[in-house]
Residue, then its C-alpha position, 0 to 999 in steps of 0.5 A: x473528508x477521509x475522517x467523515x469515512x473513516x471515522x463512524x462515530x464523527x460521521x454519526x455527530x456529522x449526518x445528525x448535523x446535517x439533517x438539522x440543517x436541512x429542515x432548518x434552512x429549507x423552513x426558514x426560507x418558507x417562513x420568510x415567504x409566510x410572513x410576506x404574504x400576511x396583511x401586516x408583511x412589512x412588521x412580519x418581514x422585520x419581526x422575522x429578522x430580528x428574531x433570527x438575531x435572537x438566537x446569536x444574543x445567547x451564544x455565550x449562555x449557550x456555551x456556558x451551560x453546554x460546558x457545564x453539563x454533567x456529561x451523564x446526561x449529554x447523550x440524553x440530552x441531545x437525543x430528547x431535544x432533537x425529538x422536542x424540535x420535532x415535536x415543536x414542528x408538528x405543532x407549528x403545523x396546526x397552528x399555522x392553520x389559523x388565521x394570520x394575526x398577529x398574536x398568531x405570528x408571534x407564536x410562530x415566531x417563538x416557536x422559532x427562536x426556541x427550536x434555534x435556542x435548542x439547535x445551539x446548545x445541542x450543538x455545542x454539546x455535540x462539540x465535546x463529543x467531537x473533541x474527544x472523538x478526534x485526535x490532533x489539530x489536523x484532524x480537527x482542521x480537517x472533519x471542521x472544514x468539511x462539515x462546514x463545507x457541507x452545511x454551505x451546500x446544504x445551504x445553497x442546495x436547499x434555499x434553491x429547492x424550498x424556493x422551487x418546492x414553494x411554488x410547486x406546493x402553492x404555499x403549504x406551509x404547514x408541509x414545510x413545517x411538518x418535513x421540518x420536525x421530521x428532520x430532527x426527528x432523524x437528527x435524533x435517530x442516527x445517533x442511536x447506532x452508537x449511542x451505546x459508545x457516545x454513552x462510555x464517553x460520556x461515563x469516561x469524563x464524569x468519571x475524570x471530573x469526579x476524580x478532579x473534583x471539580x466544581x459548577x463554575x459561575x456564568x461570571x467566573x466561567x466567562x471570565x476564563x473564556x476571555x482570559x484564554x482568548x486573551x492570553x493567547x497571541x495567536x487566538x487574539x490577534x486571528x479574533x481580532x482580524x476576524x471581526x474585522x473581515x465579518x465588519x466588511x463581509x456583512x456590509x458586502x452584499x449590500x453594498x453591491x447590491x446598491x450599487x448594481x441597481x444604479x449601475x448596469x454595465x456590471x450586470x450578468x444579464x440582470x440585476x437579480x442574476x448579477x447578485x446570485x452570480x456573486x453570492x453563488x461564486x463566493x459561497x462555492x469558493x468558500x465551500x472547495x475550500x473547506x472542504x479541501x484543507x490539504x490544498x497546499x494552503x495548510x502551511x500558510x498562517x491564518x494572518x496571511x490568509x486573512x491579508x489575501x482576502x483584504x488585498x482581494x476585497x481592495x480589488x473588488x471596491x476598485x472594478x466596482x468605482x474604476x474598471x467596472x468589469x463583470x468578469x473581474x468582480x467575480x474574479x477578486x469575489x472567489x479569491x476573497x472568499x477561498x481563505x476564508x473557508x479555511x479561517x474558521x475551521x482552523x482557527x475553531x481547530x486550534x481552540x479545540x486543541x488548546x482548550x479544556x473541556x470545561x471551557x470548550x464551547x464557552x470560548x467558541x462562543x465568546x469567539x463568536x460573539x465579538x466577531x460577529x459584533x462589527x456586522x451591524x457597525x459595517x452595514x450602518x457605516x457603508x451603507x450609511x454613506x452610499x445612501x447619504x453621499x452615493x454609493x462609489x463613495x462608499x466603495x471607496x471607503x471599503x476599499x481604504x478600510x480592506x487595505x488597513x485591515x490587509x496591512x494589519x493582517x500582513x503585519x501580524x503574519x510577518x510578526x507571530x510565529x507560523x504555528x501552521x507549520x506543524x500541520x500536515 
């Protein structure tokens, strides 16, 4: 948190992010609640979730073109792509007036799926700048972990007033649409205090590369290197590896629970819709103090370790859910499993920053990303799959016996591997 205060041109990258984020969850909500309303809801309520997978399909892509941006042209870039997603807003405005067809939806739709396309290579250009604008894996832990804890609020902050203000507004979607591309309008604006500095950067490493002489890789041969690093590194592979497995079984949670709660009330916290926000509202502050907060004594302790914590905490979830069936307990062993894991993605993404060079940056994370959100799909398909053929203890039962493995593999490795963490401080 103190790098936020201390560090104005972090806090500059950091304030844009978080306008971006604002506009986008708060119209993505409205945009759910738009397609429930049409005659043809149940295709807009599907379109709208796959089109909010599109998006994940192009990280690598993403990250391979941000890579190899000329840096010359960085700072251009994401100021005028800011002022684009604005300006695509203020155009959804109008066309969201018209008649609910469904040529109209899917022009909706696109507009969407581009504004989230720009939104990822924008930020990972704004990647290289935090690479070069922060010193040392600590500092990267630390400004990571908090700005991921700020997106989680701002997530929970504004999904809570777009679903009152939808209310109060009696469904003005184009508003919504509007208050969106004004968000990235200021996204775009706060950065040009320093833009003056963020402009020597970028001058600074076109300078470095000229000099090296380097030359544009290919998507094949610069992907290539991505995987290799991830490879190559123990400690980065084996953390990939756990954390596709914790996404496996994190994906397929909420619904599982769900599941189980609409057959079964002596879990529930007054209701069954009150039950399921108690969950995800205590899994999502836990992840969030803990982010924000990475100097709570945990720091010392290895991300293997930390992953193990959230298996053995998960394997004591599936049990209250089949056996004991306590409320307090669920909520319990939900906050204890989600505080590492508000830990697990900043450091880790901290010990890519200070591994990697900057021409395979943002190629990496996303490679990173993409195979750990891989296991979600299989997750749900599996878990869900047996609670809805056999019944959904069963299934509980089988998420426990897959959390204790992946808990055992977790204290392996952290008994194995070096503690790489101790050098933190």
């Amino acid at each position: 948190m103190n790098v936020y205060f201390t560090n104005r041109q972090f806090r500059a990258l950091a304030n844009s992010s978080f306008l971006n984020a604002m506009g986008s969850v708060l119209f993505n909500l409205v945009f759910l609640v738009y397609a429930q309303t049409l005659p043809f809801k149940t295709l807009a309520v599907s379109l709208v979730s796959i089109a909010n997978l599109m998006p994940s399909l192009f990280m690598i892509v993403n990250g391979y073109l941000a890579d190899n941006t000329q840096p010359r042209h960085r700072f251009r870039l994401v100021f005028e792509f800011r002022g684009i997603q604005g300006l695509l807003y203020f155009g959804l405005a109008f066309i969201i007036r018209e008649p609910a067809t469904l040529k109209v939806f899917v022009i909706l739709l696109l507009i969407n799926v581009v504004s989230d396309l720009i939104a990822d290579y924008t930020s990972d250009l704004i990647m290289h700048y935090q690479k070069l604008l922060l010193a040392g894996k600590d500092e990267y832990q630390t400004a990571l972990g908090f700005s991921a804890g700020v997106h989680n609020i701002i997530s929970m902050v504004f999904q809570a007033v777009g679903a009152s203000l939808i209310v109060l507004l009696h469904n003005n979607f184009p508003l919504f649409a509007v208050i969106n591309g004004f968000s990235f309008l200021l996204a775009g604006f706060v950065l040009i205090h320093d833009r003056q500095l963020f402009i020597k950067l970028d001058n600074d490493q076109e300078t470095v590369q000229s000099k090296k002489l380097e030359k544009r890789e290919s998507l094949r041969v610069g992907m290539g290197h991505a995987i290799k690093i991830v490879y190559q590194d123990k400690q980065i592979f084996v953390m990939v590896m756990l954390a596709a497995g914790v996404n496996t079984l994190g994906l397929a949670l909420d619904g599982l629970t769900s599941v189980l709660l609409a057959s079964n009330h002596t879990l529930w916290i007054g209701g069954f819709a009150s039950t399921v926000a108690s969950i995800s509202i205590i899994g999502s502050l836990a992840i969030t103090l803990s982010a924000l907060f990475m100097h709570d004594g945990l720091q010392h302790v290895s991300l293997p370790a930390l992953t193990a914590v959230t298996m053995i905490s998960l394997v004591l979830f599936s049990i209250n859910m089949c056996w004991l069936q306590s409320p307090i307990i669920m909520l319990t062993t939900m906050a204890l499993a989600s505080y590492p894991i508000g830990k697990i993605n900043p450091r880790l993404q901290g010990d890519i920053f200070s591994k990697v060079d900057s021409k395979h940056l943002t190629a990496t994370v996303s490679v990173i990303s993409t195979v750990t959100i891989l296991g979600g799909p299989l997750g749900n398909f599996i878990f869900l799959g047996v609670a809805n053929m056999i019944n959904p203890e069963i299934a509980w039962v089988v998420f426990g016996i897959v959390s204790l493995l992946v808990g055992i593999i977790a204290i392996i490795c952290a008994v194995t591997l070096p503690n790489q963490s101790e050098s933190v401080n």
